[in-house]
ROBAKE-847494 format. One record per residue: residue number from 1; x, y, z of N, C-alpha, C in turn. Coordinates in steps of 0.001 Angstrom, whole numbers, m for minus. Each point is the difference from the previous one (the first is absolute). Last residue first. Layout:
PT num    n.c1    n.c2    n.c3   ca.c1   ca.c2   ca.c3    c.c1    c.c2    c.c3
PT NUM       X       Y       Z       X       Y       Z       X       Y       Z
...
This chain:
PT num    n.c1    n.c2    n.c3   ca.c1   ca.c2   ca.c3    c.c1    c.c2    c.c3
PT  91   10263  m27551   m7425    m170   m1343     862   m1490    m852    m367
PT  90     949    4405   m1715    1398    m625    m524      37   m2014     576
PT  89   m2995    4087    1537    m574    m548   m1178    1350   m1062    m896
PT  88     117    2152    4336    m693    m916       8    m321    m431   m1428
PT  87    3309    3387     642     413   m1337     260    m725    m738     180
PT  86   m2070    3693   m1529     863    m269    m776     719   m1070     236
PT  85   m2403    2118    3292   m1065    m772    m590     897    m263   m1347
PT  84    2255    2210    3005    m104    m942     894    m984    m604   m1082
PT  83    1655    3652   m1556     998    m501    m147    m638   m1580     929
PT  82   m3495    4004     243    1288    m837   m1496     460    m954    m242
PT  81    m558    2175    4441   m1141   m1213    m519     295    m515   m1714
PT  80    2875    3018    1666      m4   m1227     572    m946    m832     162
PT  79     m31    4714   m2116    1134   m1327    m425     218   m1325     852
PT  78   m2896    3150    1472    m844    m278   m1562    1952    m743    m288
PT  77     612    1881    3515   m1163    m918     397    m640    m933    m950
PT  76    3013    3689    m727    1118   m1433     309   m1162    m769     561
PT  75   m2264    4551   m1197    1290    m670   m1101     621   m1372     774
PT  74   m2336    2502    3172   m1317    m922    m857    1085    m593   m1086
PT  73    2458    2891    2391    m623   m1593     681    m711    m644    m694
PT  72    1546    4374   m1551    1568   m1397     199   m1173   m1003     706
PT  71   m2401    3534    m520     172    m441    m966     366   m1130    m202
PT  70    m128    2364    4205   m1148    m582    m537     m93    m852   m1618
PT  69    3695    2892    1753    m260    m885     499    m896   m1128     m69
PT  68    m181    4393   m2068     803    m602    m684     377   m1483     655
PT  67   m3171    3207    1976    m445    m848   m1482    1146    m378    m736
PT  66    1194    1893    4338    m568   m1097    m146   m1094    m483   m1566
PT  65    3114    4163     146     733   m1641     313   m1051   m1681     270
PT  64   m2259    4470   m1483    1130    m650    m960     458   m1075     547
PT  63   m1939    2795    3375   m1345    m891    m968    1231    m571    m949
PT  62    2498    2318    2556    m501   m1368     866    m689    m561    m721
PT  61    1342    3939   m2199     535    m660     119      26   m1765     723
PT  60   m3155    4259     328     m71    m933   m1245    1366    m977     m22
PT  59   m1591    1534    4248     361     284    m372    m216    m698   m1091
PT  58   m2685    m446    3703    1049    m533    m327      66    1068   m1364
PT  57   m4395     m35    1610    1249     124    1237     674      24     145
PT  56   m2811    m977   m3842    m409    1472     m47    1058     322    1457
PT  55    m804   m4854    m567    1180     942   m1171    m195    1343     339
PT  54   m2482   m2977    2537    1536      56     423     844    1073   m1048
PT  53   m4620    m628    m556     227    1280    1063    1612    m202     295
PT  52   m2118   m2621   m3553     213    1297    m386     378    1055    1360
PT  51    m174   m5003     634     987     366    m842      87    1805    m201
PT  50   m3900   m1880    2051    1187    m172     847    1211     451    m313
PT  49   m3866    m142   m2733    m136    1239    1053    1476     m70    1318
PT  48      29   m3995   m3342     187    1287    m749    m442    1004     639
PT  47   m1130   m3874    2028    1222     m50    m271     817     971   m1114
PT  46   m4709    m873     900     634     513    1465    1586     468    m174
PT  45   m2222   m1823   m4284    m760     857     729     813     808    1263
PT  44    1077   m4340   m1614     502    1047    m707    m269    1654     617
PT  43   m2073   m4496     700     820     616     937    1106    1002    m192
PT  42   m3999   m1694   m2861    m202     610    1340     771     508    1309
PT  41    1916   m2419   m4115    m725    1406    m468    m468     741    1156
PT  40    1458   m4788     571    1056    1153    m696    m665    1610      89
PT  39   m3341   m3505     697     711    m179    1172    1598    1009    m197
PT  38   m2789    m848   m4337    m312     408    1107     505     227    1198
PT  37    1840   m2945   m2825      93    1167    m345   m1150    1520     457
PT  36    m197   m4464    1272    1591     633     236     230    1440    m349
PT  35   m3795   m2413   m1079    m121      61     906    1513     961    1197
PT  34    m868   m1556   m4990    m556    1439     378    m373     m23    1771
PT  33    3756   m2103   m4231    m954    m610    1672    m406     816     472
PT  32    1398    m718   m5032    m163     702     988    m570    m266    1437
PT  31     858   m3088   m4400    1430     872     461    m293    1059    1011
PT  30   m2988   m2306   m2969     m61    m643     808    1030     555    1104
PT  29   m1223    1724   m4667    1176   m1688     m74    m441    m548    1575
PT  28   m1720    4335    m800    m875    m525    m916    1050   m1335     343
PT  27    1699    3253    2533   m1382    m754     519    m922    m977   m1070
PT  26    3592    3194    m718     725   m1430      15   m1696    m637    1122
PT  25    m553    4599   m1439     497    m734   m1149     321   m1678      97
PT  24   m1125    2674    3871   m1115     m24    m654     384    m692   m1310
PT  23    3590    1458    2293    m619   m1443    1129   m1354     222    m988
PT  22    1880    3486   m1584    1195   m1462    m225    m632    m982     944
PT  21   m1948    4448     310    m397    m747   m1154     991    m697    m118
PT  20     390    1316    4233   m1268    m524      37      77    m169   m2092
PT  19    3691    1963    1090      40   m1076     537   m1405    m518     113
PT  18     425    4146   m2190     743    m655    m235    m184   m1756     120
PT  17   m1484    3735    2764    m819    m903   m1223     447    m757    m942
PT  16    2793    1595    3963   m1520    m360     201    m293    m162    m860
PT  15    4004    2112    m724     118   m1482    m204   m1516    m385     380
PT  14     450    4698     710    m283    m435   m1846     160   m1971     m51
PT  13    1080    2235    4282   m1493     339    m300    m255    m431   m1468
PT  12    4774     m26    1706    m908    m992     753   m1445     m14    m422
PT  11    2644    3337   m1980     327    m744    m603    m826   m1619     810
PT  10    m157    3993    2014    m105     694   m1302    m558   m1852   m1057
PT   9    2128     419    4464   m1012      94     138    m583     110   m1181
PT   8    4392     663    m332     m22   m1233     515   m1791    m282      36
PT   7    1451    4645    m951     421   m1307   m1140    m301   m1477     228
PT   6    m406    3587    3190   m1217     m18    m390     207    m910   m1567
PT   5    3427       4    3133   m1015     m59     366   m1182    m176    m611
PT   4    3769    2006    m872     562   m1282    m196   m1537    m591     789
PT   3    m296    4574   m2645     575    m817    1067     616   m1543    m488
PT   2    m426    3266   m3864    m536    m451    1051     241    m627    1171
PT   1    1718    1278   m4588     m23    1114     915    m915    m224    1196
């Protein structure tokens, strides 16, 4: 019964710790580059006051289409690195 808005935002705010304890977990193997992951985070920042004023402007529908957009990309991005480090490992 909630926006489409405040779902999206809702749900962006809970991944934050989330994501800092999974880079803290895989930090024990060597697996976190806290510099990056820094440089991510800080620009997160701007980039979510940016995000929350476009959405609150746009209609929930626009917020939907583009988090559904957003999805499809990162999805076939994460498959093509996939699929590209799968044919390296074959060679």
């Amino acid at each position: 019964g909630f926006s489409q808005q405040l779902a999206a935002g809702t749900s962006l705010v809970v991944m934050a710790p989330i994501a800092i304890f999974g880079a803290w977990r895989q930090s024990v193997t060597g697996a976190t580059d806290w510099q990056v992951g820094l440089r991510f985070g800080l620009a997160s920042i701007p980039g979510g006051v940016v995000g929350a004023l476009i959405a609150v402007a746009v209609s929930g529908s626009v917020v939907r289409s583009a988090f559904v957009l957003v999805i499809l990309v990162v999805g076939f991005q994460m498959l093509r690195v996939g699929l590209a480090q799968r044919r390296r490992g074959r060679h």
